[in-house]
Jmol script that loads the backbone (N, CA, C; Angstrom):
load data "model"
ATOM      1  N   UNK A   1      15.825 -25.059  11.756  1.00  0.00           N
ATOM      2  CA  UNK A   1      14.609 -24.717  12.470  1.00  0.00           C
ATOM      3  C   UNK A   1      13.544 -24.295  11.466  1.00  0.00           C
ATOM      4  N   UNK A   2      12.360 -25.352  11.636  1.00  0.00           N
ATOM      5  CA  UNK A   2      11.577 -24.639  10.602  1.00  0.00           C
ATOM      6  C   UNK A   2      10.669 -23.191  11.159  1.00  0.00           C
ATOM      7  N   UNK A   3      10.132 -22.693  10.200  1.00  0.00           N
ATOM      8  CA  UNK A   3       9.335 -21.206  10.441  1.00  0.00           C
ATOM      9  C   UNK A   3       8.193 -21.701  10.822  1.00  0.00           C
ATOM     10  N   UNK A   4       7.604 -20.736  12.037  1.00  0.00           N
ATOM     11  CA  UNK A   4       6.670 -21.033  12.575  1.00  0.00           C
ATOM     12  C   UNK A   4       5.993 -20.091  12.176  1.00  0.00           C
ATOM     13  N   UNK A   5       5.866 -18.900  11.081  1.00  0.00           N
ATOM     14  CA  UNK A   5       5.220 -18.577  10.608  1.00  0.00           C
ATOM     15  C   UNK A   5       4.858 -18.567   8.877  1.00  0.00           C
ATOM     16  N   UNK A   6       4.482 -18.208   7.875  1.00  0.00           N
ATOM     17  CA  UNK A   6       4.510 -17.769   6.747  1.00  0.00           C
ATOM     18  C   UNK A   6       3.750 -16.273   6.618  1.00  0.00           C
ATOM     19  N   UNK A   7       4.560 -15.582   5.136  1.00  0.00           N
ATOM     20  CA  UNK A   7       4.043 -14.427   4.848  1.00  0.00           C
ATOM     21  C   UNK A   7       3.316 -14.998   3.516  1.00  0.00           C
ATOM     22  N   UNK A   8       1.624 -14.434   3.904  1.00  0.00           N
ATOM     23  CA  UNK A   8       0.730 -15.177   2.716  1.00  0.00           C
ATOM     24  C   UNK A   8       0.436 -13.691   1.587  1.00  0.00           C
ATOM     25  N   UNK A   9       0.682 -13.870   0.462  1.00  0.00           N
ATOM     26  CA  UNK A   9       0.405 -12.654  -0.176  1.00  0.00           C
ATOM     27  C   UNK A   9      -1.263 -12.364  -0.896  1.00  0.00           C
ATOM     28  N   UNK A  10      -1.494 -11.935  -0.879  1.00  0.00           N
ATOM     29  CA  UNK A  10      -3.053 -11.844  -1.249  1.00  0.00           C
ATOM     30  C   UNK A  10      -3.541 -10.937  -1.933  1.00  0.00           C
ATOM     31  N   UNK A  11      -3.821 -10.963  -3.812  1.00  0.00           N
ATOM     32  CA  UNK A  11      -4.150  -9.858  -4.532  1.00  0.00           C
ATOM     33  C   UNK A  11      -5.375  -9.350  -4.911  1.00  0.00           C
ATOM     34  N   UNK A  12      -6.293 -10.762  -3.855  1.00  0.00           N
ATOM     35  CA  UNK A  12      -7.965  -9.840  -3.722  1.00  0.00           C
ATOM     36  C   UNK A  12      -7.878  -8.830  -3.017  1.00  0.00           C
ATOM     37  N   UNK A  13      -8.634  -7.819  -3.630  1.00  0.00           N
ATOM     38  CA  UNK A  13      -8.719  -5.893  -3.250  1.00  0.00           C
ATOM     39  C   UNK A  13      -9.354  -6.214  -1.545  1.00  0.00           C
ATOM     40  N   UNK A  14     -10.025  -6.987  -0.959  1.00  0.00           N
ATOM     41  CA  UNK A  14     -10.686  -7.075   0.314  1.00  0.00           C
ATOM     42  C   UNK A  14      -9.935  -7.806   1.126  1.00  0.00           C
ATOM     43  N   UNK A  15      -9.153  -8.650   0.562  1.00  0.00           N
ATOM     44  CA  UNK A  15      -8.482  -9.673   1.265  1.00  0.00           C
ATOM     45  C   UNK A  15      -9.131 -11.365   1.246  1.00  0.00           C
ATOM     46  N   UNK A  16      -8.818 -11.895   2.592  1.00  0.00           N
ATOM     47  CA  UNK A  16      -9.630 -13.312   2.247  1.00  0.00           C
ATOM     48  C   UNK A  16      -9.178 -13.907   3.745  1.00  0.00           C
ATOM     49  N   UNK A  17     -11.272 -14.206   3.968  1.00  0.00           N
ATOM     50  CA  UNK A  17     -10.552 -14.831   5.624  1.00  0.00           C
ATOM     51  C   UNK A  17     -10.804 -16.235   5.407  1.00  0.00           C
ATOM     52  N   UNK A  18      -9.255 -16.856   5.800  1.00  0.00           N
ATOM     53  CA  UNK A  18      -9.040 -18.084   6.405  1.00  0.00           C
ATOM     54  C   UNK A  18      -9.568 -18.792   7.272  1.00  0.00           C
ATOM     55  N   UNK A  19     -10.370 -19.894   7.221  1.00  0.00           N
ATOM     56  CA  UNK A  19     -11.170 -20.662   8.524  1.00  0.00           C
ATOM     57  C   UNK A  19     -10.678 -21.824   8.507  1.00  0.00           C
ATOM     58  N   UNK A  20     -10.198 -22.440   9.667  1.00  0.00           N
ATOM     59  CA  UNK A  20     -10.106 -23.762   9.745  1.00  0.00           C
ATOM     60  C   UNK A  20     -10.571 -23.892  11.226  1.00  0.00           C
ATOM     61  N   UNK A  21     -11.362 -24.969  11.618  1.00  0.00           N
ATOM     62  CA  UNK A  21     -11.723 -25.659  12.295  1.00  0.00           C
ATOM     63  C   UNK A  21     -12.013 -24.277  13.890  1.00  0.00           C
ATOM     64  N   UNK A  22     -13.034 -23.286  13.305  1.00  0.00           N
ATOM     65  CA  UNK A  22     -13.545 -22.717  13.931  1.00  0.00           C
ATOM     66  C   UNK A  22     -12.403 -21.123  14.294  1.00  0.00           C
ATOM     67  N   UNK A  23     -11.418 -21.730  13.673  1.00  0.00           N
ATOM     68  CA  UNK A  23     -10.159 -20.252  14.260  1.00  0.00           C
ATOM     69  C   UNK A  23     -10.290 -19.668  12.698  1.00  0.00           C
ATOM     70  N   UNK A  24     -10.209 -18.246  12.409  1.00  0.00           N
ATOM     71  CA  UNK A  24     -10.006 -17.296  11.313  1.00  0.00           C
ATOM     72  C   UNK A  24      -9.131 -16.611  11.655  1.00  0.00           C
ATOM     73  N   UNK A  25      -8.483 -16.316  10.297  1.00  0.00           N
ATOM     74  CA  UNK A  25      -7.642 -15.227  10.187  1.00  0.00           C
ATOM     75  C   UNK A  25      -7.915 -14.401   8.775  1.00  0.00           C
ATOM     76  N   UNK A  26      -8.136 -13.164   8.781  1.00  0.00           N
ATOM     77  CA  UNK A  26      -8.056 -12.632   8.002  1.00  0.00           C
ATOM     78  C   UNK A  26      -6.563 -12.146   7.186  1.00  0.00           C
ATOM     79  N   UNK A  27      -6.551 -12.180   5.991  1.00  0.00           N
ATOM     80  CA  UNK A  27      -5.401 -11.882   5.116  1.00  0.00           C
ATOM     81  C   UNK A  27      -5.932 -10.235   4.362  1.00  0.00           C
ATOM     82  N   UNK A  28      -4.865  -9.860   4.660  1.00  0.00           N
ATOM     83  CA  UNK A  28      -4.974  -8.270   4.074  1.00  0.00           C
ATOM     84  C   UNK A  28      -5.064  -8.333   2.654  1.00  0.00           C
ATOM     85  N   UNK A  29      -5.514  -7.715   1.678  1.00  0.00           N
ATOM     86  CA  UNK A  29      -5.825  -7.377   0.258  1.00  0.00           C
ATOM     87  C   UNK A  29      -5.047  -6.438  -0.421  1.00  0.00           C
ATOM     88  N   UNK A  30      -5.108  -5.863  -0.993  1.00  0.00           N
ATOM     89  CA  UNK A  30      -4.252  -5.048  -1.805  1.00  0.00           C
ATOM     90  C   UNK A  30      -4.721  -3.362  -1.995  1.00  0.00           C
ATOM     91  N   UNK A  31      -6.057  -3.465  -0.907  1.00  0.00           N
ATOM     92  CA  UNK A  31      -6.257  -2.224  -0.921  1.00  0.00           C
ATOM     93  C   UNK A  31      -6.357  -1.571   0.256  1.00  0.00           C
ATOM     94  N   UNK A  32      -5.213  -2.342   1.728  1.00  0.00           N
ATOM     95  CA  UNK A  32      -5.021  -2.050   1.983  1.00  0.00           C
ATOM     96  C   UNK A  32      -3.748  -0.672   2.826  1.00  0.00           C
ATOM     97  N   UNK A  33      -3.568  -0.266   3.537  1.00  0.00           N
ATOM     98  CA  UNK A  33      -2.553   0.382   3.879  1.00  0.00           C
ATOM     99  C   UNK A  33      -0.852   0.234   2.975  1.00  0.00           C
ATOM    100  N   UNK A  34      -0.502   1.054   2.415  1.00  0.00           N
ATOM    101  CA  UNK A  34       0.555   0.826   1.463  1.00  0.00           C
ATOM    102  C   UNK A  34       1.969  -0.246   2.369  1.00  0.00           C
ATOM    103  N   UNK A  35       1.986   0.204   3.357  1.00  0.00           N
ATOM    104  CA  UNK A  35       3.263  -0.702   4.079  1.00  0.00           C
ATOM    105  C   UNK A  35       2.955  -2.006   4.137  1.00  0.00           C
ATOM    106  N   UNK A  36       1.624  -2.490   3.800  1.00  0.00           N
ATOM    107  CA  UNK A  36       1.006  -3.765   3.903  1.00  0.00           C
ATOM    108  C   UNK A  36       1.197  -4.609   2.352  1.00  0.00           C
ATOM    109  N   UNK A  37       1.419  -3.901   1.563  1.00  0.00           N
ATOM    110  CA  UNK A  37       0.894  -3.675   0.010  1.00  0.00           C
ATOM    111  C   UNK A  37       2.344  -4.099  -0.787  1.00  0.00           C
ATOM    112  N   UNK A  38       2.878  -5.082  -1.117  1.00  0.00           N
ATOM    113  CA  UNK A  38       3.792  -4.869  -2.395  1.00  0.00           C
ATOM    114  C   UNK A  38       3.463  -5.625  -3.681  1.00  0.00           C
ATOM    115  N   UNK A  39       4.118  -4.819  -4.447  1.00  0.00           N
ATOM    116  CA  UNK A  39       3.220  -5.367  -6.213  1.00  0.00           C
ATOM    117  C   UNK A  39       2.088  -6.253  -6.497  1.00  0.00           C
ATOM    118  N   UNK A  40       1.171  -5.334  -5.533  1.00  0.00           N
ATOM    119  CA  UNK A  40      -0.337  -5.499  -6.112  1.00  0.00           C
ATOM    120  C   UNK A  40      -1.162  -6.489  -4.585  1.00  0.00           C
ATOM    121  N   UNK A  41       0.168  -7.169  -3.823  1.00  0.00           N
ATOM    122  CA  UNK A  41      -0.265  -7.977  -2.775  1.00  0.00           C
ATOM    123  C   UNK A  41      -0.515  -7.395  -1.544  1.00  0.00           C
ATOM    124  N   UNK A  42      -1.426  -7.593  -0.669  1.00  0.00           N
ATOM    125  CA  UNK A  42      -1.402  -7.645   0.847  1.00  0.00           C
ATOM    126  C   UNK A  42      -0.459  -8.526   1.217  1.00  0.00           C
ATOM    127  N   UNK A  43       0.462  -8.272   2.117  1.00  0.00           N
ATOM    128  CA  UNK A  43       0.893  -9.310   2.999  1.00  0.00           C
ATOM    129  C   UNK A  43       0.518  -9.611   4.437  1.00  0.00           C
ATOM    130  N   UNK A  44       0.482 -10.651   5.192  1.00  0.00           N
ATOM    131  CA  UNK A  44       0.032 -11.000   6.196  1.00  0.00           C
ATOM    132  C   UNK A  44       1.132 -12.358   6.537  1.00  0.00           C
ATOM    133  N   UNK A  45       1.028 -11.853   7.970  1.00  0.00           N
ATOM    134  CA  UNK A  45       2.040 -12.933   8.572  1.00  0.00           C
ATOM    135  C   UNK A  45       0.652 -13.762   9.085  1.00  0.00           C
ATOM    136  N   UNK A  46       0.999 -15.396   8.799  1.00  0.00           N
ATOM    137  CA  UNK A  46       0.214 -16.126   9.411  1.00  0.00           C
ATOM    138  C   UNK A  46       1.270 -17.478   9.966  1.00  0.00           C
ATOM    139  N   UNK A  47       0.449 -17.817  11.002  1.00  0.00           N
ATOM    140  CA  UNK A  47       0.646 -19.022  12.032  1.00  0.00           C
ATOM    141  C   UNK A  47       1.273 -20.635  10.618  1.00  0.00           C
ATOM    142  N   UNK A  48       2.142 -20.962  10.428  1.00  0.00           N
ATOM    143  CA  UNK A  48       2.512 -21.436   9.426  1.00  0.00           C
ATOM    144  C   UNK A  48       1.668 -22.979   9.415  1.00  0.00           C
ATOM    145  N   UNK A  49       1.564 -23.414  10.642  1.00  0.00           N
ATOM    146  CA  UNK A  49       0.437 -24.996  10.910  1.00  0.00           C
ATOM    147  C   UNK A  49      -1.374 -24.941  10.741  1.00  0.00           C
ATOM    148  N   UNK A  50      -1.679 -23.378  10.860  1.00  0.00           N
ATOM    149  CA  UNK A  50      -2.729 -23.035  10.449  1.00  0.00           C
ATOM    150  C   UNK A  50      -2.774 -22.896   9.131  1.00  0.00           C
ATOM    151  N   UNK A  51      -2.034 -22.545   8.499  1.00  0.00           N
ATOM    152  CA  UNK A  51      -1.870 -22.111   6.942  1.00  0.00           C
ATOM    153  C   UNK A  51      -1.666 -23.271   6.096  1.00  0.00           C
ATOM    154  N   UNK A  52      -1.385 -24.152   6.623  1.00  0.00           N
ATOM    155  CA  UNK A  52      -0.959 -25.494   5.938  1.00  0.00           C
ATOM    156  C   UNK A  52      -2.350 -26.170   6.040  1.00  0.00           C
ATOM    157  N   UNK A  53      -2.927 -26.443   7.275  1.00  0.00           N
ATOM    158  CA  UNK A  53      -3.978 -26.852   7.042  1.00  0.00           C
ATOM    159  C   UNK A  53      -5.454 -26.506   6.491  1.00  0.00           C
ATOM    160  N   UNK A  54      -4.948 -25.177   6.162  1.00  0.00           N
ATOM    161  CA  UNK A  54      -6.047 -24.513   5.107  1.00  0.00           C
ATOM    162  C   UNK A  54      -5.682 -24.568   3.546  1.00  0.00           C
ATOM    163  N   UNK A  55      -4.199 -24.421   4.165  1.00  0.00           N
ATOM    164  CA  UNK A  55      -3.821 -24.821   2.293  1.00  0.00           C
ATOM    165  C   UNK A  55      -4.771 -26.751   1.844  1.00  0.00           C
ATOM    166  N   UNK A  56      -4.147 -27.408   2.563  1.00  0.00           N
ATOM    167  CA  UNK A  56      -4.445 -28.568   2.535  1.00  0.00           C
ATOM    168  C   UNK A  56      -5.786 -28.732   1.969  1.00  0.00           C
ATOM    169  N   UNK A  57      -6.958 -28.081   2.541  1.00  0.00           N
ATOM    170  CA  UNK A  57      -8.076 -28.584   2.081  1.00  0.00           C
ATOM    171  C   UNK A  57      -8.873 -27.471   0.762  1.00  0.00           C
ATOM    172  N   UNK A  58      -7.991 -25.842   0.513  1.00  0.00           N
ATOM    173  CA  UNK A  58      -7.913 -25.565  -0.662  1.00  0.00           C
ATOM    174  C   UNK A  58      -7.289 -25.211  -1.777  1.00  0.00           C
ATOM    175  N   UNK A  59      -5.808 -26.555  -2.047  1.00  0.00           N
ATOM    176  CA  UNK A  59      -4.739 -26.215  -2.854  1.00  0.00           C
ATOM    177  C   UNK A  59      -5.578 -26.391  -3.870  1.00  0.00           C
ATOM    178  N   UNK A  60      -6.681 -26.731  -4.248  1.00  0.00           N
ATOM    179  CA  UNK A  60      -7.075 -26.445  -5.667  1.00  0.00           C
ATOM    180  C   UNK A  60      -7.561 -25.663  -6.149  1.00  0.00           C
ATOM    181  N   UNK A  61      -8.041 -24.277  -5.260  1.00  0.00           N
ATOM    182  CA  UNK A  61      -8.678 -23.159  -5.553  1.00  0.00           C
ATOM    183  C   UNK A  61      -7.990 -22.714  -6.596  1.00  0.00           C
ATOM    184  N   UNK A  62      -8.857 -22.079  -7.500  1.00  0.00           N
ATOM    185  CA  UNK A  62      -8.217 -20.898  -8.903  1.00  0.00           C
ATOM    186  C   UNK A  62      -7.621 -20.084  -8.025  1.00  0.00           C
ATOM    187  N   UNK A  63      -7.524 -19.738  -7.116  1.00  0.00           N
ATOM    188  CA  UNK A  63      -6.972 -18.404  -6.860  1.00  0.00           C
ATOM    189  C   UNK A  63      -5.252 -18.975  -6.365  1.00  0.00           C
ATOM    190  N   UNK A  64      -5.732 -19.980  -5.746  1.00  0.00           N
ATOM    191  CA  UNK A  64      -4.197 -20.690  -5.226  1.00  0.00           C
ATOM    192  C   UNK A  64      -3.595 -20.612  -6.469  1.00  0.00           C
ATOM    193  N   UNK A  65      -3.976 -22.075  -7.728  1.00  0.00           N
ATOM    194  CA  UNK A  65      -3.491 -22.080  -8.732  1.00  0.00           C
ATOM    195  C   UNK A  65      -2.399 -21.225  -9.565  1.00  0.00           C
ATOM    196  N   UNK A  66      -3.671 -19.550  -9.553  1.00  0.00           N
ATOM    197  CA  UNK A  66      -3.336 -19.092 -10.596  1.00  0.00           C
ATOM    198  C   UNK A  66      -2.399 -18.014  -9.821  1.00  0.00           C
ATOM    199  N   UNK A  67      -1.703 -18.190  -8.014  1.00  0.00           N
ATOM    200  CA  UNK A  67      -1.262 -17.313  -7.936  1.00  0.00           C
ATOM    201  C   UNK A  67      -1.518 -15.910  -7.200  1.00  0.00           C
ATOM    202  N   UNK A  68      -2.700 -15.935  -7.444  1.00  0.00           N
ATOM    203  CA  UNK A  68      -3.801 -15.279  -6.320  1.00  0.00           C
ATOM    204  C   UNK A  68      -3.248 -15.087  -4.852  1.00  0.00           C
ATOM    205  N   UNK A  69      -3.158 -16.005  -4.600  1.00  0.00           N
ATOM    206  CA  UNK A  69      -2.928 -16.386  -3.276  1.00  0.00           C
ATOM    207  C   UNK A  69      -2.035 -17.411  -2.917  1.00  0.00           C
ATOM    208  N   UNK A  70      -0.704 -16.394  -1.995  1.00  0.00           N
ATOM    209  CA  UNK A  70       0.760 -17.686  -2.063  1.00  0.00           C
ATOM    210  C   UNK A  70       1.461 -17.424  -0.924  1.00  0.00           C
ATOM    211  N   UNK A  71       2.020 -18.197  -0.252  1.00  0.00           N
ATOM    212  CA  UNK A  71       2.324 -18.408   0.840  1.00  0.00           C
ATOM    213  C   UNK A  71       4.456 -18.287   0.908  1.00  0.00           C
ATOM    214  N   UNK A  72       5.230 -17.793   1.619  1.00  0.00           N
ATOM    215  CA  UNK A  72       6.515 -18.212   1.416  1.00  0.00           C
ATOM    216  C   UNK A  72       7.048 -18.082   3.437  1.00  0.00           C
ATOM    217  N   UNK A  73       8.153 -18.855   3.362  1.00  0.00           N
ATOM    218  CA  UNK A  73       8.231 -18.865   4.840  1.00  0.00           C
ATOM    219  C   UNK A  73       9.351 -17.365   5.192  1.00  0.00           C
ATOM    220  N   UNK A  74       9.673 -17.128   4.551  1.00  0.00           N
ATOM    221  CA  UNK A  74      10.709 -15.701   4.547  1.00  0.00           C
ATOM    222  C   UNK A  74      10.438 -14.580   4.193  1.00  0.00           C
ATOM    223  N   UNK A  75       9.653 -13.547   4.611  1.00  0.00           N
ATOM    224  CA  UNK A  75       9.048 -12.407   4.236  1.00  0.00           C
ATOM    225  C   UNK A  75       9.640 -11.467   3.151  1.00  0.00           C
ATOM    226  N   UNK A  76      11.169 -11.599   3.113  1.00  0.00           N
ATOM    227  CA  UNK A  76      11.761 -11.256   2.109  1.00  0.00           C
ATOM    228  C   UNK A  76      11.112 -11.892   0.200  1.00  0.00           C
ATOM    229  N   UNK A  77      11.120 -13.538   0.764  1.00  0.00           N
ATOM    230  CA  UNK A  77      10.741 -14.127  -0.253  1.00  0.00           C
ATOM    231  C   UNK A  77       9.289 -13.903  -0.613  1.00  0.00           C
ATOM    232  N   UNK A  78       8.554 -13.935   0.383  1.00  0.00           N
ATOM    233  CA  UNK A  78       7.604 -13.563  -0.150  1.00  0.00           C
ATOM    234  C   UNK A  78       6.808 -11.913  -1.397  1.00  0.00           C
ATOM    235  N   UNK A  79       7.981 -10.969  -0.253  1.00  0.00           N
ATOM    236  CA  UNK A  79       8.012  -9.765  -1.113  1.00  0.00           C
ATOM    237  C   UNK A  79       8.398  -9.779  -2.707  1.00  0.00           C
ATOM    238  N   UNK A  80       9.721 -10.510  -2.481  1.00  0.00           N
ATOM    239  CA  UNK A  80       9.976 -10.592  -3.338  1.00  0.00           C
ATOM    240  C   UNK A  80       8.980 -11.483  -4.852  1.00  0.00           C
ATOM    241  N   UNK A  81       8.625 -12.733  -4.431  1.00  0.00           N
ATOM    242  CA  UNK A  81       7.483 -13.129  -5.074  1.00  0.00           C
ATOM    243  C   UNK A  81       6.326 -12.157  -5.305  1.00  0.00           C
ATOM    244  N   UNK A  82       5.882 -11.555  -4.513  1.00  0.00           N
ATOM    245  CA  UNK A  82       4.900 -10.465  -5.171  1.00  0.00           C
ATOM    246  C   UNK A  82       5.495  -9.519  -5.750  1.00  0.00           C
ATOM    247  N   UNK A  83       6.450  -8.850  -6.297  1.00  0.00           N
ATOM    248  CA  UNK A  83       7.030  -8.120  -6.928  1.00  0.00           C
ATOM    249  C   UNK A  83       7.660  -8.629  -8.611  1.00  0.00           C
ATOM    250  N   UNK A  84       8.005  -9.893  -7.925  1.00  0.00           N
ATOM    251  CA  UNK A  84       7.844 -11.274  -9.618  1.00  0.00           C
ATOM    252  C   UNK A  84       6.267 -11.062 -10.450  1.00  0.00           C
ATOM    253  N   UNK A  85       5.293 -11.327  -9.601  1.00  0.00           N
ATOM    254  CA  UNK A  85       3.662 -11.714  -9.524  1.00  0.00           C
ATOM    255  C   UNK A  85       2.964 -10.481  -9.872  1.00  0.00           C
ATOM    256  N   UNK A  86       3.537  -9.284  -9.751  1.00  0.00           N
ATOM    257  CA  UNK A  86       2.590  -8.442 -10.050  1.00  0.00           C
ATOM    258  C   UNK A  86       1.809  -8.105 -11.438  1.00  0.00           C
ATOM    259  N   UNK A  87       2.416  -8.494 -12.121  1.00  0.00           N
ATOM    260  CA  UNK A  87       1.244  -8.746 -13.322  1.00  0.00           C
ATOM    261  C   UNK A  87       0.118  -9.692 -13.049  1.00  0.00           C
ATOM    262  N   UNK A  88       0.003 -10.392 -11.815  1.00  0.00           N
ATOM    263  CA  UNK A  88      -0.796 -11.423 -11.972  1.00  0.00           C
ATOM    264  C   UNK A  88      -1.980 -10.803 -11.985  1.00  0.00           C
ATOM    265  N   UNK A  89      -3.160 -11.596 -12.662  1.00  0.00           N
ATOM    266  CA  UNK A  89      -4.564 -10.752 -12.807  1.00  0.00           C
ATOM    267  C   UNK A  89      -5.446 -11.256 -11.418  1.00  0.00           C
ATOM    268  N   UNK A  90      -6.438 -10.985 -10.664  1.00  0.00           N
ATOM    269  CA  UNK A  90      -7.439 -11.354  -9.937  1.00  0.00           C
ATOM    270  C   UNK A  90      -8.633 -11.691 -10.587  1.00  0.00           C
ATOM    271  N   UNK A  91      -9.076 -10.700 -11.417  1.00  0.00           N
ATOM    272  CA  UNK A  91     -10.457 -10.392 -12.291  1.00  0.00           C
ATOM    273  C   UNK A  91     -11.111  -9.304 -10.981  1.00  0.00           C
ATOM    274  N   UNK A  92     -10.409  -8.777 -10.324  1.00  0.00           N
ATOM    275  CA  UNK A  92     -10.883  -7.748  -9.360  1.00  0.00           C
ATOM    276  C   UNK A  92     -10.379  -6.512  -9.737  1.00  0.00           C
ATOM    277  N   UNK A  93      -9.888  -6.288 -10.135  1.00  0.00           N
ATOM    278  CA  UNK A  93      -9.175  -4.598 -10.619  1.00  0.00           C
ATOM    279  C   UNK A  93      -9.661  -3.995 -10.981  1.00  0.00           C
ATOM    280  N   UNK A  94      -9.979  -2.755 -10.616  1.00  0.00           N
ATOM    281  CA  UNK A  94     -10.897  -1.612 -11.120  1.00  0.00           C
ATOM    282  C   UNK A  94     -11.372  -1.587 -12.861  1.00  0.00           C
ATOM    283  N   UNK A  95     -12.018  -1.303 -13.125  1.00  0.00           N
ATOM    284  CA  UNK A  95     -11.774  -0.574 -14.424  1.00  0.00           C
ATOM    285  C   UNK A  95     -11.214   0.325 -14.749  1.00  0.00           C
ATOM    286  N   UNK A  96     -10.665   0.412 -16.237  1.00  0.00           N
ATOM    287  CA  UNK A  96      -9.872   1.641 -16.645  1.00  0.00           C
ATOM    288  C   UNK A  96     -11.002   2.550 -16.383  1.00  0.00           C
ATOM    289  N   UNK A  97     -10.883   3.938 -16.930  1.00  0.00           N
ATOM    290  CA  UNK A  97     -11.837   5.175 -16.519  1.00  0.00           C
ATOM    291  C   UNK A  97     -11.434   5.265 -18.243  1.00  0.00           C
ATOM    292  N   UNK A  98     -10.568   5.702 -18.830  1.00  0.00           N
ATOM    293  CA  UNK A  98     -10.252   5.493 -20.239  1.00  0.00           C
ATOM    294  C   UNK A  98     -10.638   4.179 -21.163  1.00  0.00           C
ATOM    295  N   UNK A  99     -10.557   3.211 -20.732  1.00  0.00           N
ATOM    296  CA  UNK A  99     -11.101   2.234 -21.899  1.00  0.00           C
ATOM    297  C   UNK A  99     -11.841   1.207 -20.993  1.00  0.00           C
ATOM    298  N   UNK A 100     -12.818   1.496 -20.440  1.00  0.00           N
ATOM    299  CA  UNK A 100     -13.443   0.502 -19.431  1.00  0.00           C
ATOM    300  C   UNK A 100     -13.208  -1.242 -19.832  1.00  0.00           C
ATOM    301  N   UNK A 101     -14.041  -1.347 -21.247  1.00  0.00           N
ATOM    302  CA  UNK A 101     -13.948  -2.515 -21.702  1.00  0.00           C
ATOM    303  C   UNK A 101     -13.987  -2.586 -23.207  1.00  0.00           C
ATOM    304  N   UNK A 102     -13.636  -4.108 -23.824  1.00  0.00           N
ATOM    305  CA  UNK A 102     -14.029  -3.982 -25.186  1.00  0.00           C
ATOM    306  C   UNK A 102     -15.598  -3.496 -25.398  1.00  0.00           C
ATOM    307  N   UNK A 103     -15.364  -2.704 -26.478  1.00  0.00           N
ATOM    308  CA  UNK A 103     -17.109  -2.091 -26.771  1.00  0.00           C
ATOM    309  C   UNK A 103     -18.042  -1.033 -26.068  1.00  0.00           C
ATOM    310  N   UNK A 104     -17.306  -0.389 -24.795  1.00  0.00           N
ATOM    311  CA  UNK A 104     -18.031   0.054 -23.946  1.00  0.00           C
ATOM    312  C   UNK A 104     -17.025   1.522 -24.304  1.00  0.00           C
ATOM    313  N   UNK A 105     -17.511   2.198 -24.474  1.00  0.00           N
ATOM    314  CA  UNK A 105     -17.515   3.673 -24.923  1.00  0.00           C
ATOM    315  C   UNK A 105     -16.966   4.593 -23.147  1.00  0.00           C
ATOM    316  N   UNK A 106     -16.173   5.528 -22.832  1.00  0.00           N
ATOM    317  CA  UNK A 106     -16.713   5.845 -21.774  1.00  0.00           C
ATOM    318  C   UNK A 106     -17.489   7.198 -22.369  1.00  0.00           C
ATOM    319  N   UNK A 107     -18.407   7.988 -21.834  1.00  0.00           N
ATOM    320  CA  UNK A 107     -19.771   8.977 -22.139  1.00  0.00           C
ATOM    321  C   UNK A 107     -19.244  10.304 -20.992  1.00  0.00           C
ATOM    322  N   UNK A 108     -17.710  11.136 -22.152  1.00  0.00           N
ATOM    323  CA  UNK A 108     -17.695  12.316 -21.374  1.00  0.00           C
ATOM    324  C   UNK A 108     -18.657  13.155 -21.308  1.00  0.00           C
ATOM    325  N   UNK A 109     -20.211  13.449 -22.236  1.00  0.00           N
ATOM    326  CA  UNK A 109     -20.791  14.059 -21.844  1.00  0.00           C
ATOM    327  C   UNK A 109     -21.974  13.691 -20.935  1.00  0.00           C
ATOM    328  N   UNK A 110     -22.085  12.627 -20.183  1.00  0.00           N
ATOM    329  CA  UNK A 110     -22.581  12.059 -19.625  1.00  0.00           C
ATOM    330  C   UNK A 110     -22.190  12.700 -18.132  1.00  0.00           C
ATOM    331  N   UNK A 111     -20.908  12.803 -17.751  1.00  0.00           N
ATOM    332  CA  UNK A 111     -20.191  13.165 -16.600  1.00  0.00           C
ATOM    333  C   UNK A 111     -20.082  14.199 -16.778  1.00  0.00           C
ATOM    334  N   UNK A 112     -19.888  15.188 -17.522  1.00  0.00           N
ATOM    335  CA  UNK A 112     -19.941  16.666 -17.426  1.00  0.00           C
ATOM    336  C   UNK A 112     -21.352  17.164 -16.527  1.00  0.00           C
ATOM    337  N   UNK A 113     -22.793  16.624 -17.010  1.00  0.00           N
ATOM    338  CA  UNK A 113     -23.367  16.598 -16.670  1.00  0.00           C
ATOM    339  C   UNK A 113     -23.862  16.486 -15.871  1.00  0.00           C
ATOM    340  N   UNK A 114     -23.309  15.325 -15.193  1.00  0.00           N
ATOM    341  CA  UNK A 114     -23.339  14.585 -13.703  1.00  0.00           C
ATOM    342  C   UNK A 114     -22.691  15.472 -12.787  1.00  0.00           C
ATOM    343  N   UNK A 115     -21.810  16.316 -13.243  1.00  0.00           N
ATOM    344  CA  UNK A 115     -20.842  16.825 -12.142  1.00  0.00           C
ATOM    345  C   UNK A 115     -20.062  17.282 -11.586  1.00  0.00           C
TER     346      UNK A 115
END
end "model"
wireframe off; spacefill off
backbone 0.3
color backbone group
């Protein structure tokens, strides 16, 4: 029997809504509610014939590609895949507060100041 659903994992911080042919679904992000949340992913149960046909018209997205965003029919597996995945990068992740970026100083007396 195949699954009539999939668990889609999703490591944009907002999530990402799904449209096909006028129906949406939103996919949870990673900054949501912790029971929602494993290594770094939102999970979301979605309709598995809806999900296919959105995969369909963006399996080439960078985000698909690189991992971003992945689909498994067994929620176990899927957990488990985001718990493999959690190093994966978005380019969404906060900044450090300690080393923001190359070259960029952070300015403790700047914030003393502030607050």
């Amino acid at each position: 029997m195949m699954a009539k659903h999939v668990t889609v994992g999703c490591k944009l911080p907002n999530g990402l809504v799904f449209e096909v042919e006028g129906l949406t679904v939103t996919l949870n992000g990673n900054r949501q509610e912790a029971g929602h949340v494993t290594g770094g992913y939102g999970l979301t149960q979605v309709d598995k014939v809806f999900f296919d046909a959105w995969l369909a018209i963006h399996a080439q997205q960078p985000y698909i590609k690189n991992g971003v965003v992945f689909a498994q029919s067994i929620q176990n597996s899927a957990r488990s895949q985001a718990r493999e995945q959690a190093g994966t990068v978005s380019e969404l992740e906060p900044l450090s507060q300690e080393n923001p970026l190359p070259g960029i100083a952070r300015d403790d007396e700047a914030m003393r100041q502030k607050g």
